[in-house]
C-alpha positions as MATLAB code, in Angstrom:
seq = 'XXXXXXXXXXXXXXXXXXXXXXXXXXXXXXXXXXXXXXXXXXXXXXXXXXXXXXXXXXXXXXXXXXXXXXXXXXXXXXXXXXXXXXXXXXXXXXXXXXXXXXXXXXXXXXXXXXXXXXXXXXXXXXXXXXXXXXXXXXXXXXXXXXXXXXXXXXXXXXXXXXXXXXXXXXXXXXXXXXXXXXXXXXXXXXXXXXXXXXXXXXXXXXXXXXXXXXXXXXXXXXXXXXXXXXXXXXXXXXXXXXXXXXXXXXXXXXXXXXXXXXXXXXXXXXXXXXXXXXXXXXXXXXXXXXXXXXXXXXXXXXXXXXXXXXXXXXXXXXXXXXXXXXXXXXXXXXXXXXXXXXXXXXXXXXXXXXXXXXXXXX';
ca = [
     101.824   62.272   61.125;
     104.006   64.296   63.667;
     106.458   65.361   61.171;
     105.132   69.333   61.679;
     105.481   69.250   65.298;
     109.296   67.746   65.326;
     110.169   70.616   62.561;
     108.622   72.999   65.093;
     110.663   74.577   68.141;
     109.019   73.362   71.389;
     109.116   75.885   74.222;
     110.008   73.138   76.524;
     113.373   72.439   74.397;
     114.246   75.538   72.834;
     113.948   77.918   75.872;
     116.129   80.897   77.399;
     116.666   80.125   80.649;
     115.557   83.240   83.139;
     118.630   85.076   84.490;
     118.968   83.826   88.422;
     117.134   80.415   88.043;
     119.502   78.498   85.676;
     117.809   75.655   88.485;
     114.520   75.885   86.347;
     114.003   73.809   83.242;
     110.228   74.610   82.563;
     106.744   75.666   83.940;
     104.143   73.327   83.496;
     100.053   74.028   84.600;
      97.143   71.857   83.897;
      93.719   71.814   84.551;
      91.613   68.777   84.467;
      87.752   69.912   83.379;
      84.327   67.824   82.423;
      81.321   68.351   80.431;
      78.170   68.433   82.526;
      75.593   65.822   81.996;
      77.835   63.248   80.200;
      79.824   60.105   81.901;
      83.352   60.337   83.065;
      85.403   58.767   80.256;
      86.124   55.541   81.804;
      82.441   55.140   82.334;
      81.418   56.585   78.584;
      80.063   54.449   76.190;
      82.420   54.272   72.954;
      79.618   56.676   71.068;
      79.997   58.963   74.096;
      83.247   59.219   73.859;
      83.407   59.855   70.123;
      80.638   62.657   70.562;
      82.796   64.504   73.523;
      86.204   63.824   71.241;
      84.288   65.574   68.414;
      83.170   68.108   70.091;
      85.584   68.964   71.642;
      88.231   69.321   69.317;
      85.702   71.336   66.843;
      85.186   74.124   70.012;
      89.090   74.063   70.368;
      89.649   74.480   67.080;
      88.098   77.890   67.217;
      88.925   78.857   70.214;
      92.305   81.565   70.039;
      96.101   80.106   69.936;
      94.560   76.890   68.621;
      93.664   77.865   65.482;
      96.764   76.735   64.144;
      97.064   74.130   66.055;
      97.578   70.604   65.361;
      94.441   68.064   66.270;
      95.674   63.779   66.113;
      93.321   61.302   67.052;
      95.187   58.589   69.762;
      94.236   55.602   67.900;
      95.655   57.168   64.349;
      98.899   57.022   65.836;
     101.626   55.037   66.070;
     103.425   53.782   69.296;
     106.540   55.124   68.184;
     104.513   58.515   67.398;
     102.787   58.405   70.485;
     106.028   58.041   72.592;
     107.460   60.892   70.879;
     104.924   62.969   71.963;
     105.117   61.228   75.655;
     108.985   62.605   75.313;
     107.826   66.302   74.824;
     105.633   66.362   77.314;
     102.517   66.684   74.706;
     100.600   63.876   76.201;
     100.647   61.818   78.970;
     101.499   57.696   78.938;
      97.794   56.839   80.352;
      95.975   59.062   77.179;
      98.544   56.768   74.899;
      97.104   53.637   76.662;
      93.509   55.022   76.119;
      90.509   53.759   74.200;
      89.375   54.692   71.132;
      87.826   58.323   71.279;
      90.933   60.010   72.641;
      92.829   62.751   70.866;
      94.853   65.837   71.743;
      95.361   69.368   70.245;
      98.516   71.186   70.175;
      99.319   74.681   69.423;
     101.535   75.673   66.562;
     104.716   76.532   69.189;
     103.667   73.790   71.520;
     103.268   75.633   74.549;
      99.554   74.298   75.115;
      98.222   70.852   74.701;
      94.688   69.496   75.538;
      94.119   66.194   75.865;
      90.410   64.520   75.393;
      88.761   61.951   76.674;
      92.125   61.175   78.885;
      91.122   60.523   82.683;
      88.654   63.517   82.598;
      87.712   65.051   79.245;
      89.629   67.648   78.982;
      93.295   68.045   80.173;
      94.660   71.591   79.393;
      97.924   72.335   79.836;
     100.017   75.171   79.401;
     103.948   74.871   79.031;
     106.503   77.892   79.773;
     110.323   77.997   79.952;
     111.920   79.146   83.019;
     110.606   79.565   86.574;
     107.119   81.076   85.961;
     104.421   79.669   87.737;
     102.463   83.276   87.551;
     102.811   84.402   83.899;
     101.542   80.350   82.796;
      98.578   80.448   85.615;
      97.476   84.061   83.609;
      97.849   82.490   79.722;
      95.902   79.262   81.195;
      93.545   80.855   83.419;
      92.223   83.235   80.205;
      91.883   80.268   77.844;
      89.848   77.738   80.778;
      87.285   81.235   80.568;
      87.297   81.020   76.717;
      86.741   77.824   76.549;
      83.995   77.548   79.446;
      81.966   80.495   77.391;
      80.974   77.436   74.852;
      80.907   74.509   76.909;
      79.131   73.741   79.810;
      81.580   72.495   82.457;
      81.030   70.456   85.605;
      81.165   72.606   88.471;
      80.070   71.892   92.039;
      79.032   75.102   94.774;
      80.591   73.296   96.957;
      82.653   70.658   95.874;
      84.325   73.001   92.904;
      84.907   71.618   89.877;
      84.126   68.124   89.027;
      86.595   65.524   88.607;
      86.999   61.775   87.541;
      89.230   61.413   90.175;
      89.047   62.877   93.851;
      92.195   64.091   94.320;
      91.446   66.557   91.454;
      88.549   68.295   92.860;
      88.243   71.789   93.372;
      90.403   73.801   91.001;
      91.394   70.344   89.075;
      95.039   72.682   88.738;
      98.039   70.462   88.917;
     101.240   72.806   88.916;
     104.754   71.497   88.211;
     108.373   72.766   87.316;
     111.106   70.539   85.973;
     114.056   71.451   88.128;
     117.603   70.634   87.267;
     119.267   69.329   90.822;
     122.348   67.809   90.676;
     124.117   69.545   93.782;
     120.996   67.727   95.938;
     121.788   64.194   94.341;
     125.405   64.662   94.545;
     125.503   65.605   97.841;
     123.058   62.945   98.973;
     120.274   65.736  100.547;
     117.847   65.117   97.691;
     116.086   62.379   99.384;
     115.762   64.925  102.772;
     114.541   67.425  100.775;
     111.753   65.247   98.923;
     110.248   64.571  102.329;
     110.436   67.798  103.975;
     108.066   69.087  100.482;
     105.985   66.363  100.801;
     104.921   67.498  104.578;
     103.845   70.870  103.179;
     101.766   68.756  100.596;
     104.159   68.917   97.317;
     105.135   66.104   95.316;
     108.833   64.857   94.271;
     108.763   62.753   90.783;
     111.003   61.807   88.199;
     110.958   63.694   84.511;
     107.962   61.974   83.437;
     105.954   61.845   86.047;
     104.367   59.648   88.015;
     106.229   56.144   88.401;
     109.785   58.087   86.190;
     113.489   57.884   87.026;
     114.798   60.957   87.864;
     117.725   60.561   85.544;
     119.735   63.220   84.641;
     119.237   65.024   87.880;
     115.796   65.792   86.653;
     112.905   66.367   88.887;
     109.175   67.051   88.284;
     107.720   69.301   91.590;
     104.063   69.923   92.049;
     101.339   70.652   94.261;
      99.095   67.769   95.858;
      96.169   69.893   97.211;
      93.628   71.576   94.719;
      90.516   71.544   96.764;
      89.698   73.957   99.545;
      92.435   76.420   98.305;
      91.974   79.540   95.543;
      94.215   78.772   92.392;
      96.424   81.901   93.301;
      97.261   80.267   96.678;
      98.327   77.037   95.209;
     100.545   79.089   92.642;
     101.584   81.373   95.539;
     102.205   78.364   97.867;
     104.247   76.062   95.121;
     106.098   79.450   94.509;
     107.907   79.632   97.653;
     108.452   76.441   98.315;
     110.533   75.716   94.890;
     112.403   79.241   96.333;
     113.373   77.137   98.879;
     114.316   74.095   97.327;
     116.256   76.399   94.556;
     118.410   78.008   97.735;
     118.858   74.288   98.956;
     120.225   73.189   95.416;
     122.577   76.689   95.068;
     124.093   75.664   98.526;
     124.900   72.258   97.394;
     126.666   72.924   94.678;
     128.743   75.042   96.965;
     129.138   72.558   99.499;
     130.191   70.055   96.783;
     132.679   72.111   95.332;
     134.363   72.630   98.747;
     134.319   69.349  100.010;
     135.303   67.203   97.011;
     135.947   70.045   94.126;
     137.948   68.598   92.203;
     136.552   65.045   91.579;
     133.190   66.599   90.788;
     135.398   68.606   87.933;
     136.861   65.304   87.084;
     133.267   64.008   86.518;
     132.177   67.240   84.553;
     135.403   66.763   82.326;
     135.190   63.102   81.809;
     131.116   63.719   80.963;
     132.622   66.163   78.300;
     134.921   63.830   76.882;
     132.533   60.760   76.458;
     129.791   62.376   74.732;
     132.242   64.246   72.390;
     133.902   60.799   71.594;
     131.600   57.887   72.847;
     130.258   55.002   70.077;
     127.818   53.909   72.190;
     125.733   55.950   74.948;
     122.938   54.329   76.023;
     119.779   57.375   77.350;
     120.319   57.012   81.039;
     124.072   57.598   80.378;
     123.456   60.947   77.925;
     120.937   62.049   80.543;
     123.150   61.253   83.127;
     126.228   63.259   81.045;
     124.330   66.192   79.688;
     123.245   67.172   83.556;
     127.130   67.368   83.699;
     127.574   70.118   80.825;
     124.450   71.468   82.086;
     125.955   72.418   85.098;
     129.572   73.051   83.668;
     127.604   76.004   81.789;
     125.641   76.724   85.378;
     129.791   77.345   86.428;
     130.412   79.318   83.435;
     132.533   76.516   82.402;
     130.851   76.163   79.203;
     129.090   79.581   77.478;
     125.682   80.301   78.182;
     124.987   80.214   74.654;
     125.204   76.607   74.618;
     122.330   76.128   77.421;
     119.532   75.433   75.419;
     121.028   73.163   73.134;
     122.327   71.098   76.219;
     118.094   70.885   77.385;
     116.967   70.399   74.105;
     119.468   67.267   74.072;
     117.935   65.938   77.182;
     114.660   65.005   74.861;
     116.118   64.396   71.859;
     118.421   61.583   73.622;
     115.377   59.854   74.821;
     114.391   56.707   72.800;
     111.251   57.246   70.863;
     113.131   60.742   69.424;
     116.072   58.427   68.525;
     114.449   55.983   66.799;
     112.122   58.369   65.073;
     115.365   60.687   64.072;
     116.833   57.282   62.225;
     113.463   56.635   60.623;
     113.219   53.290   61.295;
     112.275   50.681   64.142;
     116.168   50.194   65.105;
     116.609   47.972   68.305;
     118.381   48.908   71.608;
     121.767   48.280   70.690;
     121.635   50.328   67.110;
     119.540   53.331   68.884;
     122.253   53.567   71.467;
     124.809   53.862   68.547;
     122.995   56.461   66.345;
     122.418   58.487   69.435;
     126.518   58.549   69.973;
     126.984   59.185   66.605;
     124.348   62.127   67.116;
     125.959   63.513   69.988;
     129.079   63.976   68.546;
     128.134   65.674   65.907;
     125.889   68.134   67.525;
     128.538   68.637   70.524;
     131.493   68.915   68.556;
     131.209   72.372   68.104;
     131.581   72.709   71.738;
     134.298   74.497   73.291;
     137.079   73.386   75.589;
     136.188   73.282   79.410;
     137.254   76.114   80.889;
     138.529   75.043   84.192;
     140.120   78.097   85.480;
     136.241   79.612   85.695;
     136.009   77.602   88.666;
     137.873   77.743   91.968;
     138.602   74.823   93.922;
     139.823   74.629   97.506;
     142.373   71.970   98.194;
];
């Protein structure tokens, strides 16, 4: 059923990274919103919830860059299917784990998704390459007024807009960037870092969220607070801090080139070499590798050309694209051999390392 999205490009996978922020993967905003009058989904009847689903997704199929978008129904879906769209950040893992009466529309490019009858019942969510938190709040700011023209959303005078859980009220925005930190982890500060954010009321996760790994040096960084604070505030707020934390990573990289230079070229070499030549690479261990060549090209070590193949690996490593590449249910040890074997073949175009890009101190 997913086939058109996967022979899509997806703005998360396919970007140009922003000159000066090579630290920024994506922009990610989402605003949870509820239908006045009718229970939270958790608390809807099934017929409730098949009412909202419907419509829902007949407003949103009207309503601008959605009109060539893609609707799929949760429980017409496949686990594999599902987890592929888990992997592209399309959905989240609690709408696949959902009732019946949950479904989620995509646009054409895949730079919006809105989930229904998920925790609230509608999740919108607007997806950007690059560091821009501003440009994303604009494109998902105008469609939440859109969509609000046609349905009437719970709001609150004083308590904002209305939310299944509290942590959501207010603005219901949740803003995030995927950030690419390596010289943090390497250097052992990313821990440090994590807490001094959290005091100022942002949240450290792993690249999918809530309860992820943060393998490949991959981190998901978002606001906490959305009630008693204006939407531009939050986006203003968020803004500086990830300056911060961007300045932070830059200066690690630094540090870890003058202090142990040239075993963390040993480690971006030997990364090169195993995915090039590997039979069997297990995800954590691509992830783990491709944050290498990611920041081999951050060092000019590898052409900037090559940057957005290197992200768009980072997904298509993971195991639900893997499995749904080699069309079949293959087990753990097979998947870890096709993705090798996939590797290869997209990396061997690569060119050699160029060391000499790079000084090292003795």
């Amino acid at each position: 059923m997913i086939e058109s999205l996967l022979n899509c490009e997806n703005a998360e996978l396919t970007h140009k990274t922003q000159k000066g922020t090579p630290v920024v993967l994506s922009t990610r905003l989402r605003l949870a919103r509820n239908l006045v009058g009718t229970p939270f989904p958790e608390r809807a009847s099934m017929a409730q919830r098949s009412d909202i689903l419907s419509k829902c997704a007949t407003h949103l199929s009207g309503l601008g860059k959605m009109t060539k978008g893609i609707f799929f129904e949760i429980s017409n879906l496949s686990d594999l299917e599902k987890q592929v769209l888990v992997e592209r950040h399309l959905i989240s893992r609690e709408l696949c784990e959902s009732k019946q009466g949950s479904g989620v529309y995509i646009d054409k490019d895949q730079t919006c998704s809105v989930m229904i009858n998920e925790e609230d019942h509608l999740r919108i969510q607007f997806l950007k390459s690059g560091f821009q938190l501003k440009n994303v709040w604009k494109q998902i700011d105008r469609f939440d007024s859109k969509l609000e023209t046609d349905l009437d959303i719970a709001f609150d005078s004083e308590f904002g807009y209305l939310t299944a859980c509290p942590t959501n009220l207010g603005t219901g925005l949740r803003a995030s960037v995927m950030m690419h930190l390596p010289g943090l982890v390497l250097s052992g500060q990313m821990e440090r870092v994590a807490r001094a954010v959290s005091q100022l009321g942002i949240t450290v996760r792993g690249l999918f969220g809530e309860g992820s790994d943060a393998t490949g040096h991959v981190f998901q960084i978002s606001n906490q607070q959305t009630l008693g604070e204006k939407e531009e505030a939050i986006i203003e707020r968020l803004g500086n801090v990830l300056k911060t934390v961007i300045d932070h990573e830059v200066n690690a990289r630094f540090k870890c080139l003058e202090d142990s230079g040239s075993k963390l070229l040993d480690h971006i070499g030997r990364a090169y070499g195993l995915l090039r030549n590997a039979h069997v690479v297990t995800s954590t261990e691509a992830m783990h590798h491709l944050s290498l060549l990611r920041l081999a090209v951050d060092f000019e070590m590898l052409p900037e050309t090559k940057r957005a193949d290197i992200d768009r690996f980072f997904i298509e490593c993971q195991p639900g694209h893997v499995q749904y590449s080699a069309n079949e249910g293959i087990e753990p040890d097979a998947r870890d051999v096709y993705r090798a074997t996939k590797l290869r073949k997209e990396l061997a175009s690569l060119p050699s390392l160029d060391f000499d890009k790079v000084t090292v101190l003795p």
